[in-house]
Structure formats: structure tokens, C-alpha cells
HTML snippet that shows the backbone in 3Dmol.js (N, CA, C, O; Angstrom):
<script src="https://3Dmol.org/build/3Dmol-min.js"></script>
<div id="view" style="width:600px;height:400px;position:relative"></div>
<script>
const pdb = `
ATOM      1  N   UNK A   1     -11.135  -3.001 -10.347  1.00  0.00           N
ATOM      2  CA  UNK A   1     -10.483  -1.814  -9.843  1.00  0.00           C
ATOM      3  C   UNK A   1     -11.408  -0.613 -10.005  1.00  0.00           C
ATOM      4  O   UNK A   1     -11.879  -0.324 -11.105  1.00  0.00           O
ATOM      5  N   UNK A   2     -11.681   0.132  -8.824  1.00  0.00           N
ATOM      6  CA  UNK A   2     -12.724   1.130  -9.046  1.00  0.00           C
ATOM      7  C   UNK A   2     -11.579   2.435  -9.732  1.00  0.00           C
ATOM      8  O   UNK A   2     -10.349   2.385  -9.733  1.00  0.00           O
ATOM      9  N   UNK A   3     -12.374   3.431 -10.221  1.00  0.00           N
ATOM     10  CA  UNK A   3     -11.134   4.546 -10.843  1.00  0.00           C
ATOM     11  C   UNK A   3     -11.123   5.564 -10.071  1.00  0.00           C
ATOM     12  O   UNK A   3     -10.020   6.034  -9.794  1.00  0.00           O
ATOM     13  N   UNK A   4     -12.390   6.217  -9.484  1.00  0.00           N
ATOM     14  CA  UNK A   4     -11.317   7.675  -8.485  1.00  0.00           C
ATOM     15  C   UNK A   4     -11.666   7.182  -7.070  1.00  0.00           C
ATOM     16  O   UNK A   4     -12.700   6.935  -6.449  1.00  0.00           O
ATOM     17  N   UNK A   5     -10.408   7.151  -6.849  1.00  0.00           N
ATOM     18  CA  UNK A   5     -10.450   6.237  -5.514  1.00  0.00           C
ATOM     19  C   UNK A   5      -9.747   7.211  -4.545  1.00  0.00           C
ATOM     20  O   UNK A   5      -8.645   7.463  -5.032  1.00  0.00           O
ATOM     21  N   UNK A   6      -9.960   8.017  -3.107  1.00  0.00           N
ATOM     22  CA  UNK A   6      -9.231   9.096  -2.459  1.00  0.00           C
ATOM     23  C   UNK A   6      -8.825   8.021  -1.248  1.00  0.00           C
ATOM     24  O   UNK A   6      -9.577   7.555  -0.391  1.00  0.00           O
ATOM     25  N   UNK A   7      -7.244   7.745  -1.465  1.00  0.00           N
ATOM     26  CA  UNK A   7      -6.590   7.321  -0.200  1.00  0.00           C
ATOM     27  C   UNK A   7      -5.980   8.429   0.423  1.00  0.00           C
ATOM     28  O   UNK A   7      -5.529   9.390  -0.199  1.00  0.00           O
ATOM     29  N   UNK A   8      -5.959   8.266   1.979  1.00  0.00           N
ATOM     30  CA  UNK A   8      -5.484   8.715   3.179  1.00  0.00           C
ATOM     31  C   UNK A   8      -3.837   9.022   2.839  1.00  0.00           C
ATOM     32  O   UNK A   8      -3.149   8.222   2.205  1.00  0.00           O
ATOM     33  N   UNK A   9      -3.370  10.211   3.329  1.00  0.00           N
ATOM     34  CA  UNK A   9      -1.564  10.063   3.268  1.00  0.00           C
ATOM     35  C   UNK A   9      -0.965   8.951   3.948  1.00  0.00           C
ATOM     36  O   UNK A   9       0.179   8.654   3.605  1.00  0.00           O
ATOM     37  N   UNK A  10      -1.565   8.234   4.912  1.00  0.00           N
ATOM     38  CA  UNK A  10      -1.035   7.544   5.585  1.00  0.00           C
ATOM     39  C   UNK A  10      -1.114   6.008   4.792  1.00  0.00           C
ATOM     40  O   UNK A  10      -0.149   5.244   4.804  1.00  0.00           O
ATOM     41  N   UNK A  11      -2.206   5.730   4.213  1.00  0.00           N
ATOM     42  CA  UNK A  11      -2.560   4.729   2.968  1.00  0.00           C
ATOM     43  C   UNK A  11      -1.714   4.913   1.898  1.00  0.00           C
ATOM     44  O   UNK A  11      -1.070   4.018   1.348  1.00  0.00           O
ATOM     45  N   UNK A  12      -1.720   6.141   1.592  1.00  0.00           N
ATOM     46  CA  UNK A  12      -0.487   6.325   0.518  1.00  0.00           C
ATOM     47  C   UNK A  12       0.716   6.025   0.751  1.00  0.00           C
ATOM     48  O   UNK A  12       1.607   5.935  -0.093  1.00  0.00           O
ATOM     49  N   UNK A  13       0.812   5.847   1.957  1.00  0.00           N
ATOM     50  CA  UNK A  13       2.830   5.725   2.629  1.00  0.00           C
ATOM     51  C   UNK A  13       2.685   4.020   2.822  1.00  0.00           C
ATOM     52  O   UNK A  13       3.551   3.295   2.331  1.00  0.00           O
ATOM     53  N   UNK A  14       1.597   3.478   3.528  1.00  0.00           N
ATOM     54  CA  UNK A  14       1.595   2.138   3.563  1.00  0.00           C
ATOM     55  C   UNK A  14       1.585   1.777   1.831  1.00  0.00           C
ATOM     56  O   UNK A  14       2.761   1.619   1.503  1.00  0.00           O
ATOM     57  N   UNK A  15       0.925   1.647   0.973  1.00  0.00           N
ATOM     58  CA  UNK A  15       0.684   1.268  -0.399  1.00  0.00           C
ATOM     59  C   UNK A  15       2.355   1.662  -0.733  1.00  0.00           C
ATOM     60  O   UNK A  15       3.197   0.776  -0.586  1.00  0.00           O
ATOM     61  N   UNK A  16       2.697   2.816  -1.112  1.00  0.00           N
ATOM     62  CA  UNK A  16       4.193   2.706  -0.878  1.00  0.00           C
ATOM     63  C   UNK A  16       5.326   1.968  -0.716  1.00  0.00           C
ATOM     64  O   UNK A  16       6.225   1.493  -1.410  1.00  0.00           O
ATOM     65  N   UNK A  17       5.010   2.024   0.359  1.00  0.00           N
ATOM     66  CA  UNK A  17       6.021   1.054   1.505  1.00  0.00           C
ATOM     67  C   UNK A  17       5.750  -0.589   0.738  1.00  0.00           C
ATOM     68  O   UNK A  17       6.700  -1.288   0.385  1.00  0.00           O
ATOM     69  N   UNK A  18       4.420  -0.974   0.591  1.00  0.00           N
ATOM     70  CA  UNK A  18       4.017  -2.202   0.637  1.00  0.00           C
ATOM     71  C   UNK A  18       4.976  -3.050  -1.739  1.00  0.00           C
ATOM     72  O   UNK A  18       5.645  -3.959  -2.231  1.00  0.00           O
ATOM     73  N   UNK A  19       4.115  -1.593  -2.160  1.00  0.00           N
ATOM     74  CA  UNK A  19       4.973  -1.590  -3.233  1.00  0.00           C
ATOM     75  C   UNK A  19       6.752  -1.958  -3.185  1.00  0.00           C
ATOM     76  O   UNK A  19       7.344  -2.672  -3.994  1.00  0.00           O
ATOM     77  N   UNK A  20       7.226  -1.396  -2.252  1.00  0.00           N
ATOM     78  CA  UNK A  20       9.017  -1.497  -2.718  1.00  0.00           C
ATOM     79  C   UNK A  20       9.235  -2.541  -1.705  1.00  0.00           C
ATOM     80  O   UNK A  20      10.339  -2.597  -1.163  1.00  0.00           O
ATOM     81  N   UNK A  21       7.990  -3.663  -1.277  1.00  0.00           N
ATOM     82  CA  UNK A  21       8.645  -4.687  -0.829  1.00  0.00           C
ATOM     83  C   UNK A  21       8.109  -5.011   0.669  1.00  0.00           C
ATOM     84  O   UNK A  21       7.741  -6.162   0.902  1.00  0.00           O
ATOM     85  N   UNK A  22       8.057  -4.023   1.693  1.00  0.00           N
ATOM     86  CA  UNK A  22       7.961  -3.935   2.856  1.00  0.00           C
ATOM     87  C   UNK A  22       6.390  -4.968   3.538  1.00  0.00           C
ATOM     88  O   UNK A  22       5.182  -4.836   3.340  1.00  0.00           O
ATOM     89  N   UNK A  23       7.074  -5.791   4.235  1.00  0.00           N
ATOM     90  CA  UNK A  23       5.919  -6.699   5.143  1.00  0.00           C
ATOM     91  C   UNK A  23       5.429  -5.996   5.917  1.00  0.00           C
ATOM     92  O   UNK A  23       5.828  -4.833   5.975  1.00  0.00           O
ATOM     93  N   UNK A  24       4.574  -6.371   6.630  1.00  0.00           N
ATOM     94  CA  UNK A  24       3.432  -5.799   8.027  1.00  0.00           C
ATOM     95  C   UNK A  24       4.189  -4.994   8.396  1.00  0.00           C
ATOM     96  O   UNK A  24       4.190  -3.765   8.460  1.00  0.00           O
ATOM     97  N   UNK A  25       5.413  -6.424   8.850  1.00  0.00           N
ATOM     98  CA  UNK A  25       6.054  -6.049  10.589  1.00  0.00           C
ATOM     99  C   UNK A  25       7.228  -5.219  10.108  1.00  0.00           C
ATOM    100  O   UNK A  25       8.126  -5.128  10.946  1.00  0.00           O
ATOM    101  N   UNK A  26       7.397  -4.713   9.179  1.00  0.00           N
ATOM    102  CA  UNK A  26       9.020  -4.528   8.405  1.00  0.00           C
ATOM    103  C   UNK A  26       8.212  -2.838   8.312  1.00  0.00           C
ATOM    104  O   UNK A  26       8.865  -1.934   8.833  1.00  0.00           O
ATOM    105  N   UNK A  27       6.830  -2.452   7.663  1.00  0.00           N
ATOM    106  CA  UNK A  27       6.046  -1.744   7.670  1.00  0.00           C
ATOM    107  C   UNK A  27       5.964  -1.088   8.811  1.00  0.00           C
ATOM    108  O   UNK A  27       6.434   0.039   8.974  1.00  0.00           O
ATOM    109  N   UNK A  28       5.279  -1.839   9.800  1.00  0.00           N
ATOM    110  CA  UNK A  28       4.969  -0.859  11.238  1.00  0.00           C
ATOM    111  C   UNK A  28       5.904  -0.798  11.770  1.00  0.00           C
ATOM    112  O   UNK A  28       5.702   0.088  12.600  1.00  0.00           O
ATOM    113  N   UNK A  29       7.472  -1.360  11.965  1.00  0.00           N
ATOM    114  CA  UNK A  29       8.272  -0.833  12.479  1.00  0.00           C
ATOM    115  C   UNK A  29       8.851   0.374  11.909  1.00  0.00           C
ATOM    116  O   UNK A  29       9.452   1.065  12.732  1.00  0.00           O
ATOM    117  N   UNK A  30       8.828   0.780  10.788  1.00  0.00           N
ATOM    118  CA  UNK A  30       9.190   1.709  10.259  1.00  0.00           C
ATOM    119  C   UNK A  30       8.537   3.264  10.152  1.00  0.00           C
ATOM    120  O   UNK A  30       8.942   4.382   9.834  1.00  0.00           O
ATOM    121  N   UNK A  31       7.322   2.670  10.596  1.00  0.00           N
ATOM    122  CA  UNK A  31       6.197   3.803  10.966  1.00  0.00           C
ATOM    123  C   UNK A  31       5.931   3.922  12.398  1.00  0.00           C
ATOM    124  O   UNK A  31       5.088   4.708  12.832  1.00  0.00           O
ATOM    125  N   UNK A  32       6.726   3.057  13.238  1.00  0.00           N
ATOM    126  CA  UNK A  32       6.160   3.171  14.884  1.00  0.00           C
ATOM    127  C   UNK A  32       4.557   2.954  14.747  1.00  0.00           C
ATOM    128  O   UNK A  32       3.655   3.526  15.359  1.00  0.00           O
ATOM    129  N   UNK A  33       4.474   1.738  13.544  1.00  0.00           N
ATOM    130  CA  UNK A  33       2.600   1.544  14.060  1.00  0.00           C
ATOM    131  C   UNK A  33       2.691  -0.001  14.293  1.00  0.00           C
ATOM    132  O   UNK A  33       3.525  -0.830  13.929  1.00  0.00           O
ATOM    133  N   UNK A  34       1.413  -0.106  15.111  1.00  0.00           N
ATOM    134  CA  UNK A  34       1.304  -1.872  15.242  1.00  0.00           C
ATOM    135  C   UNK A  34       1.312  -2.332  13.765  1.00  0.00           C
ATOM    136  O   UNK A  34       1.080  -1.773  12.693  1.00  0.00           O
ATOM    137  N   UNK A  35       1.654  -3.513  14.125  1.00  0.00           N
ATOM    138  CA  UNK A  35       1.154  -4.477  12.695  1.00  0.00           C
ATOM    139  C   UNK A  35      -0.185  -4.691  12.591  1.00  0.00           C
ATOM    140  O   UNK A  35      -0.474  -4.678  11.394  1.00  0.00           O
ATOM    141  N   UNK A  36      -1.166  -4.887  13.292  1.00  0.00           N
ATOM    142  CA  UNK A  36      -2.340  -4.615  13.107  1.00  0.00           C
ATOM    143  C   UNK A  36      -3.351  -3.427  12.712  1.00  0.00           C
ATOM    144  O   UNK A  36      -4.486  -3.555  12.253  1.00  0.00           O
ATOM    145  N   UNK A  37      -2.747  -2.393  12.967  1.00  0.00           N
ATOM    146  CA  UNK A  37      -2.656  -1.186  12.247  1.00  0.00           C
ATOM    147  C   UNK A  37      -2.355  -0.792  10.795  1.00  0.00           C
ATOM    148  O   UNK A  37      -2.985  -0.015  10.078  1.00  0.00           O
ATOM    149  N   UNK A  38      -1.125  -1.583  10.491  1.00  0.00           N
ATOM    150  CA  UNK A  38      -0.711  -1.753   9.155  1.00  0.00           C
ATOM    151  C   UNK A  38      -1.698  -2.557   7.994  1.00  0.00           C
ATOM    152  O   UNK A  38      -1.951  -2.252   6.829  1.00  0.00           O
ATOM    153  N   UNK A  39      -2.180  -3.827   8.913  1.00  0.00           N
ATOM    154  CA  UNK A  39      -3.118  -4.207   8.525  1.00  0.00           C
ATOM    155  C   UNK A  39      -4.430  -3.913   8.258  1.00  0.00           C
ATOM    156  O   UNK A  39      -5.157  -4.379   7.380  1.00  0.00           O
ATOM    157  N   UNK A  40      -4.617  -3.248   8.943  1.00  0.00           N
ATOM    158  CA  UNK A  40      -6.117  -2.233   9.033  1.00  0.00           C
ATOM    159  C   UNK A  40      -6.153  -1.622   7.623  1.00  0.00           C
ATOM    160  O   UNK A  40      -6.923  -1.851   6.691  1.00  0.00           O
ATOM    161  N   UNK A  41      -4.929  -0.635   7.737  1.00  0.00           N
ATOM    162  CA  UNK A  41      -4.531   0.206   6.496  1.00  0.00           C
ATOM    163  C   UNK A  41      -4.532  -0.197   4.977  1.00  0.00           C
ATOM    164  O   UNK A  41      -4.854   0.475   3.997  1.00  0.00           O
ATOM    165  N   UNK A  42      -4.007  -1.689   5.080  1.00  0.00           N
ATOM    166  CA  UNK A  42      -4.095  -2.221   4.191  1.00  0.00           C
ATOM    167  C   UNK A  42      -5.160  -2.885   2.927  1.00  0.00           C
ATOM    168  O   UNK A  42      -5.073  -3.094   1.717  1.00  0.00           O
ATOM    169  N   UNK A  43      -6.485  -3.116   4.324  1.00  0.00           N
ATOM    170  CA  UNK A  43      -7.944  -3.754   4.100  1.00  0.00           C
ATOM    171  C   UNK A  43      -8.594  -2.629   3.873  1.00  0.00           C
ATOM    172  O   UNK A  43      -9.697  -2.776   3.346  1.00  0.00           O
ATOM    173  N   UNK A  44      -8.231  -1.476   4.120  1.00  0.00           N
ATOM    174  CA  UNK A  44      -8.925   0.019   3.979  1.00  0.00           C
ATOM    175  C   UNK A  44      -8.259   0.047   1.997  1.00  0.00           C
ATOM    176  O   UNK A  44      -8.884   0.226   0.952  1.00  0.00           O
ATOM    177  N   UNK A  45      -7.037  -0.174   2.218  1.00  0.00           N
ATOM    178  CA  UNK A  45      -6.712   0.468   0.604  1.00  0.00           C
ATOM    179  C   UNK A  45      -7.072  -0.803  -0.547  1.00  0.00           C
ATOM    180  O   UNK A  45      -7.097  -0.546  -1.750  1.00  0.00           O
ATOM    181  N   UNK A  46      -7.312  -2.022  -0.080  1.00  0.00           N
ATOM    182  CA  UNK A  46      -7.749  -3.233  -0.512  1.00  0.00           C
ATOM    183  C   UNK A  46      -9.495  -3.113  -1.301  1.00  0.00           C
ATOM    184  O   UNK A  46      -9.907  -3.286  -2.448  1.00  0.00           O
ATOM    185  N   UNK A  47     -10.234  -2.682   0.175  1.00  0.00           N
ATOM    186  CA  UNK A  47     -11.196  -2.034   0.001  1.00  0.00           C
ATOM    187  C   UNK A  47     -12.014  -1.091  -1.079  1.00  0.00           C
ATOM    188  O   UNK A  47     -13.060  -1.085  -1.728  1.00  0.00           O
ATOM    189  N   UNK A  48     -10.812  -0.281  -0.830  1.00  0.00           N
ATOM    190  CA  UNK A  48     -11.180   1.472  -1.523  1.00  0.00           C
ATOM    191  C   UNK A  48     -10.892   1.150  -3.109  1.00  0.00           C
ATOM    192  O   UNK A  48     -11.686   1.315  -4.035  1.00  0.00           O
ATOM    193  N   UNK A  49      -9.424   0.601  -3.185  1.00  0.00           N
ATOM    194  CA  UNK A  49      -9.472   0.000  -4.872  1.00  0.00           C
ATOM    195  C   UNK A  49      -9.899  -0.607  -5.533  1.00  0.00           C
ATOM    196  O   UNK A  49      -9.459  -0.700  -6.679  1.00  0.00           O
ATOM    197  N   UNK A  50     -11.470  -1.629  -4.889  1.00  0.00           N
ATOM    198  CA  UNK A  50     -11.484  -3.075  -5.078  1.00  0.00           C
ATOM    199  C   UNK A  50     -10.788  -4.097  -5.608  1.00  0.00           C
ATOM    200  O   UNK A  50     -11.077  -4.712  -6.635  1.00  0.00           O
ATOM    201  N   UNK A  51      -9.696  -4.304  -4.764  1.00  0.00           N
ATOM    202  CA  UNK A  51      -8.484  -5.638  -5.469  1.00  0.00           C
ATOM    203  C   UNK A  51      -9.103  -6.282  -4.211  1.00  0.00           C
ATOM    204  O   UNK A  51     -10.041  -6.049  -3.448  1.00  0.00           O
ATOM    205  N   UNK A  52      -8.015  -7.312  -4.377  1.00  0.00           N
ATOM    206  CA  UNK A  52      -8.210  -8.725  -3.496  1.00  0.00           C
ATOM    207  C   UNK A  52      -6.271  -8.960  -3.351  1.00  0.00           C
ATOM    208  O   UNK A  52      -5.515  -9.220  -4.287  1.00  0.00           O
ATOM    209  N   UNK A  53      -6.010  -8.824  -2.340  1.00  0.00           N
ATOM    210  CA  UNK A  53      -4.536  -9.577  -2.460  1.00  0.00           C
ATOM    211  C   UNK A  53      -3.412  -8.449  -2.890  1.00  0.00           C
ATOM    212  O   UNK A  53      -3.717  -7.483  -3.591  1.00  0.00           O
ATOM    213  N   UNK A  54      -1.896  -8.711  -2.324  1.00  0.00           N
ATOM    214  CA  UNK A  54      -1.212  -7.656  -2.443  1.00  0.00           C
ATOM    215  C   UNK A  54      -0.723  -7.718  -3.813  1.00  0.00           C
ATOM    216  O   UNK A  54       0.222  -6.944  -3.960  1.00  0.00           O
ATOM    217  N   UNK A  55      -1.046  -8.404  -4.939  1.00  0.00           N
ATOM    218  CA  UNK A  55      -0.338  -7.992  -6.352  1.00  0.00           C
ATOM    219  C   UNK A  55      -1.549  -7.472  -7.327  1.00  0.00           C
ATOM    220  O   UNK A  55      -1.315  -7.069  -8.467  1.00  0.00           O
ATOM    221  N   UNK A  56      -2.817  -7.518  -6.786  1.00  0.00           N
ATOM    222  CA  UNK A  56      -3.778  -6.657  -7.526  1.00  0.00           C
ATOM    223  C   UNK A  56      -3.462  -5.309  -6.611  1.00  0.00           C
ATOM    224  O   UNK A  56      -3.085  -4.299  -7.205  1.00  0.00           O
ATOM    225  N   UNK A  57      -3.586  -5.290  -5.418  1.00  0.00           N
ATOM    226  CA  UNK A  57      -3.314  -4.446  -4.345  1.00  0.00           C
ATOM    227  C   UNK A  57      -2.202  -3.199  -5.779  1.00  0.00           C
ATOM    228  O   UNK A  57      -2.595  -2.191  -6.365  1.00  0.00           O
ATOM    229  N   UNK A  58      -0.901  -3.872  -5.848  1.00  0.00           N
ATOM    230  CA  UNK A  58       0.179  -3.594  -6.207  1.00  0.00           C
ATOM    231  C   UNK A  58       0.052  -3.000  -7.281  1.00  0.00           C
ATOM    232  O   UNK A  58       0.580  -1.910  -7.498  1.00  0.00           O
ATOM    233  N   UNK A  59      -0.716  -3.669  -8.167  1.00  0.00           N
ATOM    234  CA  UNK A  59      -0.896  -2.857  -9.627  1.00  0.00           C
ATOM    235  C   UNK A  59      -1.789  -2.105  -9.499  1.00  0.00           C
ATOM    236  O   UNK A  59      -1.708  -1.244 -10.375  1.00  0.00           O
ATOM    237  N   UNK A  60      -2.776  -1.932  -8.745  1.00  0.00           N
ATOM    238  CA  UNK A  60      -3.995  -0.729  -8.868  1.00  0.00           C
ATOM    239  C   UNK A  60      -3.042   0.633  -8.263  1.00  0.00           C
ATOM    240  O   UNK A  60      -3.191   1.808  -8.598  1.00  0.00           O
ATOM    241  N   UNK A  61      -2.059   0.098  -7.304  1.00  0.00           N
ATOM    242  CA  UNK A  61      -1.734   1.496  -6.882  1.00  0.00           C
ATOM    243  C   UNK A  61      -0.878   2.014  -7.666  1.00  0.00           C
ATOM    244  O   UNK A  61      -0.820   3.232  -7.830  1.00  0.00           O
ATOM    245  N   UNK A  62      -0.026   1.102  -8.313  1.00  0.00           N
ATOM    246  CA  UNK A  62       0.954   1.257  -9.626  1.00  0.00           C
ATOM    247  C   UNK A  62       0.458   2.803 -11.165  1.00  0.00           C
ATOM    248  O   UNK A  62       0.830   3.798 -11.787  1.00  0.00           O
ATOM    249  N   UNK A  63      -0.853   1.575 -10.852  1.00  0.00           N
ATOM    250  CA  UNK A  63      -1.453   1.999 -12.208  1.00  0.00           C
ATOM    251  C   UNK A  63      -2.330   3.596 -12.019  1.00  0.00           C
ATOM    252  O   UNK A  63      -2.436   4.515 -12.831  1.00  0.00           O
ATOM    253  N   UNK A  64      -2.950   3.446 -10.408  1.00  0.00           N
ATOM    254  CA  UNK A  64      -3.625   4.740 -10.300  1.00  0.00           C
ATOM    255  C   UNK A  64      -2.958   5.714 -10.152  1.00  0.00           C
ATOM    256  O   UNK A  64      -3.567   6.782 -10.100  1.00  0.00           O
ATOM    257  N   UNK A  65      -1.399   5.728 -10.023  1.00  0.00           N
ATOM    258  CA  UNK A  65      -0.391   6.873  -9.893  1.00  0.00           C
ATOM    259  C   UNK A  65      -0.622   6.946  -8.231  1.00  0.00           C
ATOM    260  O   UNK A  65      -0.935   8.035  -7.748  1.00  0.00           O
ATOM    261  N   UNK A  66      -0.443   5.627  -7.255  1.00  0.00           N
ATOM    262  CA  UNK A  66      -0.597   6.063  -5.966  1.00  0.00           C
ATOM    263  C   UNK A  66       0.804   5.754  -5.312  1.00  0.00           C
ATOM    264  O   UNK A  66       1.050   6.021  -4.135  1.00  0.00           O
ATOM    265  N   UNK A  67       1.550   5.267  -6.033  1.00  0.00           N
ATOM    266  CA  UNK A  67       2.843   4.962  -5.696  1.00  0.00           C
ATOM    267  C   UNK A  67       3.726   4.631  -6.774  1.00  0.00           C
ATOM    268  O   UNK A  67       3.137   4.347  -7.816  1.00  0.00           O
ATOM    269  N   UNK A  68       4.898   4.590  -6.810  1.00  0.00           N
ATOM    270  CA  UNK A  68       5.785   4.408  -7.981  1.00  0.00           C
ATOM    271  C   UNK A  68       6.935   2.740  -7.282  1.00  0.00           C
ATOM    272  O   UNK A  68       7.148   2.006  -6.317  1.00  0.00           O
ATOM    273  N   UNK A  69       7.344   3.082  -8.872  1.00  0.00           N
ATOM    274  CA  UNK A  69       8.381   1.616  -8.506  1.00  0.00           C
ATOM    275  C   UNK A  69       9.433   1.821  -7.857  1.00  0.00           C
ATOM    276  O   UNK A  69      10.018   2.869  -8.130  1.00  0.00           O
ATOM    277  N   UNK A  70       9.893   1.142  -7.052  1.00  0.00           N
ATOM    278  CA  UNK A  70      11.462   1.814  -6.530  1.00  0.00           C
ATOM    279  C   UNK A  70      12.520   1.460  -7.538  1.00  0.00           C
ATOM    280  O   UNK A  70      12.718   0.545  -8.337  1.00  0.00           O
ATOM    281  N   UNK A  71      13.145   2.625  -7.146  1.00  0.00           N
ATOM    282  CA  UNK A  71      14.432   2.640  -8.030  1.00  0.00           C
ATOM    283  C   UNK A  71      15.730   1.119  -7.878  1.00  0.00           C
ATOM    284  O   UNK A  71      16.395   0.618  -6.972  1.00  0.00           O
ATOM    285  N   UNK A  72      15.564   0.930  -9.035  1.00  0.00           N
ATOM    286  CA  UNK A  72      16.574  -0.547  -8.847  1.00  0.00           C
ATOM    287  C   UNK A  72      17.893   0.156  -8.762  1.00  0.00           C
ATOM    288  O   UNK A  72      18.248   1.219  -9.272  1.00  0.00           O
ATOM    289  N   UNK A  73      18.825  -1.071  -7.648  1.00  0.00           N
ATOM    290  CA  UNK A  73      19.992  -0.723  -6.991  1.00  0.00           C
ATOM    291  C   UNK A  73      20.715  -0.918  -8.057  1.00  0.00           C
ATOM    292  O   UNK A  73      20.297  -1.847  -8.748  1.00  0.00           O
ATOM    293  N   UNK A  74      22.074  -0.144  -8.627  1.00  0.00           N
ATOM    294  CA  UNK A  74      22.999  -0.493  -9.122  1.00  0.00           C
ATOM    295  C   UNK A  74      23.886  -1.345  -9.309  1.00  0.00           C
ATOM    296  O   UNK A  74      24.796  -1.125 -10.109  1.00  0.00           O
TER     297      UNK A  74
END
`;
const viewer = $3Dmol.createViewer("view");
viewer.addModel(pdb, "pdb");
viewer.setStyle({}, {cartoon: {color: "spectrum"}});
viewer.zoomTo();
viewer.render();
</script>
């Protein structure tokens, strides 16, 4: 995991999104972006953190303060 790592707002909303669960297609519909787009976004924040895979993905963004946990349902 590299440490100062500057993601995009839009990387920040995918990492987000991707954190509380959300797939590609569950992702770009929710953003009006392709899924390949989503994907793009994804290999960009994959990239930029050096993880491999969405649960290193998950904890680097966890851990770098780039997204939070969602709130569990009652």
C-alpha cells in the first residue's frame, strides 16, 4: 500500500460505493456511467494504492480515510 496517494472525487465516490457493497453494474447504474468506466476507475484506484483485488482495494481505502464503513441497518 503506497501512503499519500491523491484520488479523483469521482474515485472517491467509486471506492465508496465499491466499499458499502456496490458491483460494476449496480455502480454505473447509479452514477449513469458505463460499467467499463467503473472499471477503468477502479484499475486507476487499484493502481494509485498499490493493492491487487477488491478486499486489499477495500482496506487501503478503509485505512487511508478514503471512505468509511456503512452504517449497519437496524
Amino acid at each position: 500500500m503506497k501512503t499519500t496517494v491523491k484520488l479523483t472525487p469521482r474515485e472517491r465516490a467509486i471506492g465508496q460505493a465499491v466499499v458499502n457493497g456496490g458491483t460494476g453494474r449496480s455502480i454505473a447504474a447509479a452514477m449513469q456511467l458505463s460499467v467499463k468506466t467503473v472499471e477503468v476507475h477502479r484499475a486507476h484506484i487499484n493502481m494509485k494504492l498499490g493493492t491487487h483485488g477488491i478486499a486489499e482495494m477495500i482496506a487501503a481505502l478503509l485505512v487511508g480515510g478514503y471512505a468509511t464503513l456503512p452504517k449497519r441497518a437496524r
